[in-house]
Biopython code that builds the backbone (N, CA, C, O; Angstrom):
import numpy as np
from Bio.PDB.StructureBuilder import StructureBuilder

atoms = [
    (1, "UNK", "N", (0.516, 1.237, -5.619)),
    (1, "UNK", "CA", (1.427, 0.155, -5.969)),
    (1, "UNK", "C", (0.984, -0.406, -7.313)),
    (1, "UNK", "O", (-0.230, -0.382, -7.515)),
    (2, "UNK", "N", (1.750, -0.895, -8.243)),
    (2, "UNK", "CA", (1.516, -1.434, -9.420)),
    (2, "UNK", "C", (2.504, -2.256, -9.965)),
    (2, "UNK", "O", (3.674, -1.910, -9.801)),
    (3, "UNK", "N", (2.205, -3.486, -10.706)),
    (3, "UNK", "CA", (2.743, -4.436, -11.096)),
    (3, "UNK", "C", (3.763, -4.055, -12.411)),
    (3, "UNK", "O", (3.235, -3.365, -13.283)),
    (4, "UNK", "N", (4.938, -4.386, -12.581)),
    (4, "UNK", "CA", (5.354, -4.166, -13.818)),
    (4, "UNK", "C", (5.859, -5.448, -14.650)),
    (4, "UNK", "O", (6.405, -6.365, -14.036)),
    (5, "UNK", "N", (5.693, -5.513, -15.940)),
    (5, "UNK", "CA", (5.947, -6.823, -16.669)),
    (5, "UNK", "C", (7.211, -7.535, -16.380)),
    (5, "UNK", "O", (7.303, -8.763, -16.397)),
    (6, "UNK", "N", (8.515, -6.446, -16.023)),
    (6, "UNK", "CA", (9.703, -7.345, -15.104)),
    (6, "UNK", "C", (9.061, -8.220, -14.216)),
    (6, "UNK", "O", (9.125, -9.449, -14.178)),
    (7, "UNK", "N", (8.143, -7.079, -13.180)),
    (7, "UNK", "CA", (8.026, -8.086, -12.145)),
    (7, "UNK", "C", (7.151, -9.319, -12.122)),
    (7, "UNK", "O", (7.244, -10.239, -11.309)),
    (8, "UNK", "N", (6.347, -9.227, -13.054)),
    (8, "UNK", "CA", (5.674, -10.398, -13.244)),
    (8, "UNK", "C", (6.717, -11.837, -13.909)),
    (8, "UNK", "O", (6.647, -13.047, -13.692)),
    (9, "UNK", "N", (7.776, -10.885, -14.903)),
    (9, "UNK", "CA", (8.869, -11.945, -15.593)),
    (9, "UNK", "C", (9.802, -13.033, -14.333)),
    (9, "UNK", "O", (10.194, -14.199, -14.379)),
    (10, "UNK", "N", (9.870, -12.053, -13.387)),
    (10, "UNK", "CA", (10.621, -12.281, -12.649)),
    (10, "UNK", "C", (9.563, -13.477, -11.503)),
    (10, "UNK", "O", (10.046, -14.532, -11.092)),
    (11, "UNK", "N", (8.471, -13.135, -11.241)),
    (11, "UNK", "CA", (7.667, -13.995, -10.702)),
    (11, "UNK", "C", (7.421, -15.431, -11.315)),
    (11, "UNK", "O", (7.702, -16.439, -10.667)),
    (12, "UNK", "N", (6.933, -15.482, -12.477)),
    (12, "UNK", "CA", (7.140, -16.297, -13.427)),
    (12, "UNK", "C", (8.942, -17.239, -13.241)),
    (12, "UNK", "O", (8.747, -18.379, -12.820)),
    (13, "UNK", "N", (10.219, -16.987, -13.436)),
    (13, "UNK", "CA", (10.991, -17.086, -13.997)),
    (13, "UNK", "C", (11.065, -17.890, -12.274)),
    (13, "UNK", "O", (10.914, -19.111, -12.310)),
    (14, "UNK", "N", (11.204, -17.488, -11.361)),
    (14, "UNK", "CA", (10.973, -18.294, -10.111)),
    (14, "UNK", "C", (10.101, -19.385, -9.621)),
    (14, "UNK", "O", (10.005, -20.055, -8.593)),
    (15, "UNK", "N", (9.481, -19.293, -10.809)),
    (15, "UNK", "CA", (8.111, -20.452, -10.483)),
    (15, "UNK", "C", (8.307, -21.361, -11.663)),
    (15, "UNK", "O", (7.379, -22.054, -12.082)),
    (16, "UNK", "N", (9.549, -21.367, -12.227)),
    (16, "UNK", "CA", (9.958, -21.579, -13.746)),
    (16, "UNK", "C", (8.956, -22.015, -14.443)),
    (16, "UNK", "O", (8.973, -23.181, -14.840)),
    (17, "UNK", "N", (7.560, -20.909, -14.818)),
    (17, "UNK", "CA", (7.493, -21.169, -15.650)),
    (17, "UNK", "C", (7.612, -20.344, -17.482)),
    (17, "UNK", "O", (8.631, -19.725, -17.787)),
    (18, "UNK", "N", (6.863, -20.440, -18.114)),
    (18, "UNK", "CA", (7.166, -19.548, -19.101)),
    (18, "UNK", "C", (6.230, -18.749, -19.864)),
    (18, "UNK", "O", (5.148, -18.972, -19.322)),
    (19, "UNK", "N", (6.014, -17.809, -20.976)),
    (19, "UNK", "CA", (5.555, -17.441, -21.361)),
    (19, "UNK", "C", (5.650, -16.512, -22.249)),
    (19, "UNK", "O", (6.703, -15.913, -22.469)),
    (20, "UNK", "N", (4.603, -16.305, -22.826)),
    (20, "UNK", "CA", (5.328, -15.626, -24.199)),
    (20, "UNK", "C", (5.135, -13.631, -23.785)),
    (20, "UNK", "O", (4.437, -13.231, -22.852)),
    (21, "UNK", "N", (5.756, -12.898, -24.525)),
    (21, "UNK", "CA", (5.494, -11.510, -23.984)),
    (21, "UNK", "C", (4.122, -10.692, -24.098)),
    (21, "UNK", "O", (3.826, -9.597, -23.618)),
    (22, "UNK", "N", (3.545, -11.381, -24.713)),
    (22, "UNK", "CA", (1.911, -11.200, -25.021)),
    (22, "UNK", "C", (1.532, -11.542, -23.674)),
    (22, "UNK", "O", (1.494, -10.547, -22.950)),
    (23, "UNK", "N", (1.222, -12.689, -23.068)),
    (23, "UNK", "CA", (0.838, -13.277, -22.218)),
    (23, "UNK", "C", (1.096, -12.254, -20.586)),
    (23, "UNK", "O", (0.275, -11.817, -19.781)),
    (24, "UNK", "N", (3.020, -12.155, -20.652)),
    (24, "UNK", "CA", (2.986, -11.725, -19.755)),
    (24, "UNK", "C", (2.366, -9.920, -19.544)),
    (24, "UNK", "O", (2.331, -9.322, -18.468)),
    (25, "UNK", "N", (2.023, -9.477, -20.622)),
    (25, "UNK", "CA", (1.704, -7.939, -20.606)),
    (25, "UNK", "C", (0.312, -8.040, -20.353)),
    (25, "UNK", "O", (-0.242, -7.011, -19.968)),
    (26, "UNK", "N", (-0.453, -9.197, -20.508)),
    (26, "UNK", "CA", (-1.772, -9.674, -20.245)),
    (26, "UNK", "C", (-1.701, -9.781, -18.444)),
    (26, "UNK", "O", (-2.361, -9.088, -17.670)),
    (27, "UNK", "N", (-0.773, -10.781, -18.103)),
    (27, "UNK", "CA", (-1.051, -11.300, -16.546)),
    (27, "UNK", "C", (-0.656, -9.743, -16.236)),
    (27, "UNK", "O", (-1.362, -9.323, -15.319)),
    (28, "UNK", "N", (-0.006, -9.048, -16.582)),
    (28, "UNK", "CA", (0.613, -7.499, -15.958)),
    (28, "UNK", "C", (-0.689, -6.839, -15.829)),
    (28, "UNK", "O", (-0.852, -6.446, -14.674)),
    (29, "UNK", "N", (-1.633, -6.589, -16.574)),
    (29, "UNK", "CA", (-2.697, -5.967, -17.082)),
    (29, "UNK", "C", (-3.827, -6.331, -15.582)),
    (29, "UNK", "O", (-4.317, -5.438, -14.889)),
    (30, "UNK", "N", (-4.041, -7.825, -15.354)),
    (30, "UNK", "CA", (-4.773, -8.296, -14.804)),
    (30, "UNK", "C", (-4.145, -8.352, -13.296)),
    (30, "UNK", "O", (-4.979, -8.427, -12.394)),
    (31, "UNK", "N", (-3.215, -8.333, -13.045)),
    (31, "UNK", "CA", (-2.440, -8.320, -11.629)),
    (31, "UNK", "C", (-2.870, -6.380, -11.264)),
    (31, "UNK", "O", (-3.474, -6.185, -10.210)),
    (32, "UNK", "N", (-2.693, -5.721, -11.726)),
    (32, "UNK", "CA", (-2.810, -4.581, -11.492)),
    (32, "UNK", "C", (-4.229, -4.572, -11.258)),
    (32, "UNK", "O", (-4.400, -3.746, -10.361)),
    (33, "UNK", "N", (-5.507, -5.138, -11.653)),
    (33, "UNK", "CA", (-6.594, -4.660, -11.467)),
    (33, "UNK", "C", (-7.118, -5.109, -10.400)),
    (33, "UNK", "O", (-8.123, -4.679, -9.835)),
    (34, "UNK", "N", (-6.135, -6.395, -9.959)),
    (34, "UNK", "CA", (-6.488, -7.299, -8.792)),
    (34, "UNK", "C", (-6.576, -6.284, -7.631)),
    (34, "UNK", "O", (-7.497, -5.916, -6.900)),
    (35, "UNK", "N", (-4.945, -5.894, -7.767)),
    (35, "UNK", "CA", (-3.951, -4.504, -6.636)),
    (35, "UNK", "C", (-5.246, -3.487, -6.613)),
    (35, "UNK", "O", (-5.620, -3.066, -5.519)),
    (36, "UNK", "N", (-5.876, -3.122, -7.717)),
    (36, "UNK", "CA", (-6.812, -1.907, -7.528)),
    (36, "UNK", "C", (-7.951, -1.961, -6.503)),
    (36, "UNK", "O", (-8.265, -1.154, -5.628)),
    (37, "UNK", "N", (-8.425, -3.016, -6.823)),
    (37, "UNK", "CA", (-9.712, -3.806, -6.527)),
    (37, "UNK", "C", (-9.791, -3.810, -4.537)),
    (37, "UNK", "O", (-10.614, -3.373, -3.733)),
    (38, "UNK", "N", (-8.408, -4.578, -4.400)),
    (38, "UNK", "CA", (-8.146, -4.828, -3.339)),
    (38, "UNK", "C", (-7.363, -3.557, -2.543)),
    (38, "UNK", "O", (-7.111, -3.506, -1.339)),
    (39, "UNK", "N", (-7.079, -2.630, -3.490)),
    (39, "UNK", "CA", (-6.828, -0.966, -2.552)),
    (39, "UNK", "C", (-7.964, -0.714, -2.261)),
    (39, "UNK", "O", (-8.047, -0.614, -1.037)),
    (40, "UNK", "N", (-9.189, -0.506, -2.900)),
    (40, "UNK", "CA", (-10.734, -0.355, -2.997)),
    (40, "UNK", "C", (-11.278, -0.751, -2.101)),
    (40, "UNK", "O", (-12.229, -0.119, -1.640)),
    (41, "UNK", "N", (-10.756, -2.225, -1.415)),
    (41, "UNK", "CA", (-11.116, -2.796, -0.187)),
    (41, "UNK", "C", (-10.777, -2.405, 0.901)),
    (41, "UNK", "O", (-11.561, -2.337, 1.848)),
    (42, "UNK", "N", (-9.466, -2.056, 0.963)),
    (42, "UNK", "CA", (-8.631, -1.878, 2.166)),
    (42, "UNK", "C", (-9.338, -0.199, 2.483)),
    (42, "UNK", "O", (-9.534, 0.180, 3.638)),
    (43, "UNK", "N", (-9.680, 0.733, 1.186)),
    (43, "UNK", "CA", (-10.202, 2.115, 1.840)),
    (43, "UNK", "C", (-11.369, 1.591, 2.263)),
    (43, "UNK", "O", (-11.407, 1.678, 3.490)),
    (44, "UNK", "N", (-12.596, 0.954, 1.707)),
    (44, "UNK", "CA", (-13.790, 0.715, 2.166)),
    (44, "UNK", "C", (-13.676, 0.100, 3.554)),
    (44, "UNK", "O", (-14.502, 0.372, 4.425)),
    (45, "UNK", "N", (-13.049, -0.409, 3.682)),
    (45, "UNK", "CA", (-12.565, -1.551, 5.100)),
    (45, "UNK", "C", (-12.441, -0.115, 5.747)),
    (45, "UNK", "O", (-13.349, 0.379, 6.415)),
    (46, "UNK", "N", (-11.193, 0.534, 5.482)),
    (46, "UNK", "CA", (-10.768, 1.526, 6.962)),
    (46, "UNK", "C", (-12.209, 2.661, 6.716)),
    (46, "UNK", "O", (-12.535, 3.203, 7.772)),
    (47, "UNK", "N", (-12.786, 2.929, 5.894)),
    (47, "UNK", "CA", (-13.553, 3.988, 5.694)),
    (47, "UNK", "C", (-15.117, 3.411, 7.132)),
    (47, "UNK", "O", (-15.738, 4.196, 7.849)),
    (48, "UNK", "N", (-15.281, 1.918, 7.077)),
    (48, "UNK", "CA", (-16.128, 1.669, 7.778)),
    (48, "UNK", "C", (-15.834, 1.321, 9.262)),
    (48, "UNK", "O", (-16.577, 1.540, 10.218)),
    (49, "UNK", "N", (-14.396, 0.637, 9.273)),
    (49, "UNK", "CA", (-14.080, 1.069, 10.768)),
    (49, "UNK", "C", (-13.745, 2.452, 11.494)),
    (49, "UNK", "O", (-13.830, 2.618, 12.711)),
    (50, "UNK", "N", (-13.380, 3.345, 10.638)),
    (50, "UNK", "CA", (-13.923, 4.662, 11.148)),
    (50, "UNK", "C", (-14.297, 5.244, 11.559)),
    (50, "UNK", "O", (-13.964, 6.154, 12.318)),
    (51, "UNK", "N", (-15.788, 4.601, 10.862)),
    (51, "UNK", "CA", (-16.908, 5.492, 10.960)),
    (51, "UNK", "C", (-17.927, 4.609, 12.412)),
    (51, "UNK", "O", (-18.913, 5.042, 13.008)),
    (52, "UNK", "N", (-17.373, 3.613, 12.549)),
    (52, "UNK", "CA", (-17.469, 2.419, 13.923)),
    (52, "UNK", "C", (-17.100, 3.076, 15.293)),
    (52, "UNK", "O", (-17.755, 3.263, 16.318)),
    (53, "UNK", "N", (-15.837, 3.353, 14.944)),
    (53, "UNK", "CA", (-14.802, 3.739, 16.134)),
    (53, "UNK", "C", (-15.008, 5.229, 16.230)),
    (53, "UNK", "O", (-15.137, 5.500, 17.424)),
    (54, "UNK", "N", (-15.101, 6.399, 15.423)),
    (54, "UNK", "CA", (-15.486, 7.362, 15.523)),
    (54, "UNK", "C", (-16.989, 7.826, 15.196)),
    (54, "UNK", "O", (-17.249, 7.774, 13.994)),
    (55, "UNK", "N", (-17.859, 8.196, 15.889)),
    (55, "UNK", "CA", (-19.373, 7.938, 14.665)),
    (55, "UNK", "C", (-19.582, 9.421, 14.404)),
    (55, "UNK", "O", (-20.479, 9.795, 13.648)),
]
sb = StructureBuilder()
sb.init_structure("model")
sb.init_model(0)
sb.init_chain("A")
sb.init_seg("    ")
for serial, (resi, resn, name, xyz) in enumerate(atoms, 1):
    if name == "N":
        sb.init_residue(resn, " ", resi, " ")
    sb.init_atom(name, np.array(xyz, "f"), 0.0, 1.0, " ", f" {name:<3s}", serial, name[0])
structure = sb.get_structure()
């Protein structure tokens, strides 16, 4: 899954607030690494209940 600068525009534009297109290709940049970070978790998470439930 990955963030795209619409969707961040569009997140933004609902929360009215604003920003310039620099900014939002920045929060785009940093929302995606969040998503990574936290895929990273979710395998480490299932990788250790796994290895719990199956040994």
């Amino acid at each position: 899954m990955s963030i795209s600068v619409d969707d961040v525009r569009y997140v933004a534009k609902l929360s009215m607030l604003e920003f310039e297109e620099d900014e939002l290709i920045q929060f785009t940049k940093e929302f995606n690494k969040i998503i990574e970070y936290v895929d990273q978790l979710m395998t480490l998470t299932s990788r250790i209940l796994n290895h719990c439930i199956i040994p």
